[in-house]
Structures are given as C-alpha cells and as structure tokens.
NUPAKE-353413 format. One line per field, with one value per residue (C-alpha): x, y, z; residue number from 0. Coordinates in nm, 3 decimals. Example, Ala and Ser with C-alpha at 12.3 -4.5 7.8 and 13.67 -1.06 7.14 Angstrom:
REM NUPAKE-353413
east <- c(1.230 / 1.367)
north <- c(-0.450 / -0.106)
up <- c(0.780 / 0.714)
segu <- c(0 / 1)
REM end
This chain:
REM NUPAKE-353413
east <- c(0.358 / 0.467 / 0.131 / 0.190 / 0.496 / 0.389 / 0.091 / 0.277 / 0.556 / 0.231 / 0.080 / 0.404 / 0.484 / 0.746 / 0.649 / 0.823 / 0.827 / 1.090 / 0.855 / 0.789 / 1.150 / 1.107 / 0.842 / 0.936 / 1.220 / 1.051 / 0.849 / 1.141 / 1.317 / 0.961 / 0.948 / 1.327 / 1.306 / 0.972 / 1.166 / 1.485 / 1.249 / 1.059 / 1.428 / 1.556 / 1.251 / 1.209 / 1.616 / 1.652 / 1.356 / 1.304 / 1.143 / 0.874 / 1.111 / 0.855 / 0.510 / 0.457 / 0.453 / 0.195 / -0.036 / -0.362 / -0.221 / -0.601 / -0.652 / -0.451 / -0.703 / -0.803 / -1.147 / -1.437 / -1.593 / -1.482 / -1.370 / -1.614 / -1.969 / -2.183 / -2.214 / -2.569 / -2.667 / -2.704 / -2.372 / -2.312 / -2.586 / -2.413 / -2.062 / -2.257 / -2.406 / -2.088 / -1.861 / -2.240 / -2.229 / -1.838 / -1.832 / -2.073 / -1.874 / -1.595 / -1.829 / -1.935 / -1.580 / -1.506 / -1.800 / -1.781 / -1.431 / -1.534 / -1.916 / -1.802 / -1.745 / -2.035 / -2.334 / -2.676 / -2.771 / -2.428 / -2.639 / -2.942 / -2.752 / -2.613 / -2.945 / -3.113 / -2.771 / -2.875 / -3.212 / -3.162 / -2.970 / -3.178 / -3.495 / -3.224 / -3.173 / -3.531 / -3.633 / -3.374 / -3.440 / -3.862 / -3.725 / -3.610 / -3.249 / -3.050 / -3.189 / -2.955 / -3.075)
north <- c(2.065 / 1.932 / 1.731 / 1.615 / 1.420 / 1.340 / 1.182 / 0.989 / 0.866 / 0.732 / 0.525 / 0.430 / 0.269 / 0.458 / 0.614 / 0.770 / 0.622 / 0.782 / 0.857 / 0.498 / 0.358 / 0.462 / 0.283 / -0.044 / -0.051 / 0.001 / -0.340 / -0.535 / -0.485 / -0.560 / -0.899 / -0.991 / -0.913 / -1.112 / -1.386 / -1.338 / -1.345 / -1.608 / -1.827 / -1.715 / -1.809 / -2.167 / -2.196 / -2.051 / -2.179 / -2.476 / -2.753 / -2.979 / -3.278 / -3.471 / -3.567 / -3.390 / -3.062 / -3.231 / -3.328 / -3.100 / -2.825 / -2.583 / -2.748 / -3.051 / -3.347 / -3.440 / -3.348 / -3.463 / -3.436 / -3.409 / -3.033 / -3.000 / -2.930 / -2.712 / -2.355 / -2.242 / -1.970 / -1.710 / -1.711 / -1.609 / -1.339 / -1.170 / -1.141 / -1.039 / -0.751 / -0.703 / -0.622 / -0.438 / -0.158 / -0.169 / -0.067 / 0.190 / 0.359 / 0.354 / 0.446 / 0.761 / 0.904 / 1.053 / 1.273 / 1.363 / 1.445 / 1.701 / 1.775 / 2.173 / 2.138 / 1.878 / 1.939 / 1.869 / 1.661 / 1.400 / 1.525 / 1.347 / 1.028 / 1.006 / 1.029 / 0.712 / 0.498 / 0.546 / 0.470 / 0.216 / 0.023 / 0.111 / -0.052 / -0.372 / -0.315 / -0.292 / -0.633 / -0.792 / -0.696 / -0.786 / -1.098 / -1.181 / -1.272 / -1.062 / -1.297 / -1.545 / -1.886)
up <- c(-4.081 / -3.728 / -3.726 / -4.092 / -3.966 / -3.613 / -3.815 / -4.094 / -3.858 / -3.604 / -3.876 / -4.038 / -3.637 / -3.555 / -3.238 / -2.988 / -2.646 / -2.456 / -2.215 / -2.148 / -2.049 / -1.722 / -1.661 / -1.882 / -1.650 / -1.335 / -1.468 / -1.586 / -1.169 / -1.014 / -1.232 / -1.167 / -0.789 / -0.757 / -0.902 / -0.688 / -0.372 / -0.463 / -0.563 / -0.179 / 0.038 / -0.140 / -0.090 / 0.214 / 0.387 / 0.596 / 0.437 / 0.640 / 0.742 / 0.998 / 1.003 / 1.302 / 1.115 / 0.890 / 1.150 / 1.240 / 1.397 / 1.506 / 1.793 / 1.878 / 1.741 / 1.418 / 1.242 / 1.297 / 0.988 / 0.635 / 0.513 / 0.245 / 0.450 / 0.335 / 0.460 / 0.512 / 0.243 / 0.449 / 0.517 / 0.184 / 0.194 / 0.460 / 0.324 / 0.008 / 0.186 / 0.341 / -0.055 / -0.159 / 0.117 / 0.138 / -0.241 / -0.162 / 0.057 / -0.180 / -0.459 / -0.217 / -0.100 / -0.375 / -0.438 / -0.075 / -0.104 / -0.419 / -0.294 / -0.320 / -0.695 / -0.768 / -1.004 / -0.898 / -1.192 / -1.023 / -0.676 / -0.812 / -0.936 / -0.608 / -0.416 / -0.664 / -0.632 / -0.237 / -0.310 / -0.488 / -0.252 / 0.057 / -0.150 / -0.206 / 0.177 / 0.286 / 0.098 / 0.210 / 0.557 / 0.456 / 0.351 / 0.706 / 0.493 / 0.749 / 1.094 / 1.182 / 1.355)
segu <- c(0 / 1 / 2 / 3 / 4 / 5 / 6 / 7 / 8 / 9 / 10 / 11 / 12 / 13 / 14 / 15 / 16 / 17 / 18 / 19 / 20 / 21 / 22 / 23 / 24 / 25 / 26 / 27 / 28 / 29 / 30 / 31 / 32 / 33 / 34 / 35 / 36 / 37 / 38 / 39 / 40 / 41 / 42 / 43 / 44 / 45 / 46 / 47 / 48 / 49 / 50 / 51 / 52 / 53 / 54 / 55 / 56 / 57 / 58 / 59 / 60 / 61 / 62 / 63 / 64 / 65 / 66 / 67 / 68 / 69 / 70 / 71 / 72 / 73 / 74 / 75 / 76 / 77 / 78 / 79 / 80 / 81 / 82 / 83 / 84 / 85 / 86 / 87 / 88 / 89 / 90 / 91 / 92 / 93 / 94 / 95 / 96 / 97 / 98 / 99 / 100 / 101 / 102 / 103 / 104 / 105 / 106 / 107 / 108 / 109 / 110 / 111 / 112 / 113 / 114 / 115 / 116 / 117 / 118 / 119 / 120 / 121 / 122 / 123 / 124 / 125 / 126 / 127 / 128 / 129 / 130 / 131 / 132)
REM end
C-alpha cells in the first residue's frame, strides 16, 4: 500500500525532497559568497594606474619575438605522456588500496590495462618520440 502511494505521488511530481534542502542551501551560500568575493577584490583592489605596471615585467626588456611561435611537437608528446601515466596511477590506487578484496577476473583487467600501455610505451620509445634534440 505504502508503495502504491509512494508510486502515484512520484509520477503525479510530487516528490519529497526534504533531504535535499541541505544541500540546495549549501549551493545557494557557495554562489552568493563567490559573488560577494568576487564584488570585494574588484572594489577593494588596486587598479593599474601607470604604464609602468603595464610594461614587460619577466625580465626587464621587451620581447624579442612575437608570442605566438610555434612549440615543437614533441613538446606536446611529452606533456601527453605526462596526463597518460598520471591517470594511470590514479586509475591504479584504488585497486591497490582494495587488492585484499579484488577478484582475479578485475586482476586480469588490470594486468592488460598495464599491458596495454607499456606496448603504447614501448612504440613510443621505438619511435625515438621520447629523445629530445
């Protein structure tokens, strides 16, 4: 009978969400104090008033080239690598956190996610994409 109503007062929209004011609340403050914060530093902070502030600031002398160059690709390749390995790692904590309670059919699929990455690894390496000039 309880699901009956539970049921018919779901589909009818009438839902209830009591358990979802605290955090509709919790989102309202966080929006309003972003807000407030953001309001204060562009009041209360000092705006640029001379051009010296504007000038280049790195070293003491102005580029020598334009900003836009191209970076070489390998570049790229290596902070590539970089996010790859770094998300395995963070793919891999948490079955080595729970390795005790594991199956070894998830054992398996964790040995060919290494695999398959060390075969990315090794043609990469083959490829001579990791040297540096």
């Amino acid at each position: 009978m309880q699901l009956e109503k539970s049921l018919k007062l779901h589909c009818l929209g009438f839902v209830d969400n009591s358990e979802f004011y605290h955090i509709f609340v919790f989102c309202i403050i966080s929006i309003i104090l972003a807000i407030v914060l953001v309001a204060a530093s562009l009041i209360v902070a000092p705006q640029p008033s001379d051009g010296e502030k504007l000038s280049a600031y790195e070293c003491g002398f102005d580029p020598f080239d334009d900003s836009r160059n191209q970076f070489d690709v390998r570049f790229y390749l290596v902070a590539i690598l970089f996010i790859i390995f770094d998300l395995e790692i963070a793919f891999l904590f948490p079955f080595i956190v729970n390795l005790s309670t594991q199956s070894v059919l998830s054992l398996g699929a964790v040995f060919l996610f290494l695999t398959i990455l060390t075969i990315g690894f090794v043609y990469e390496w083959k490829k001579d994409a990791l040297e540096w000039e």
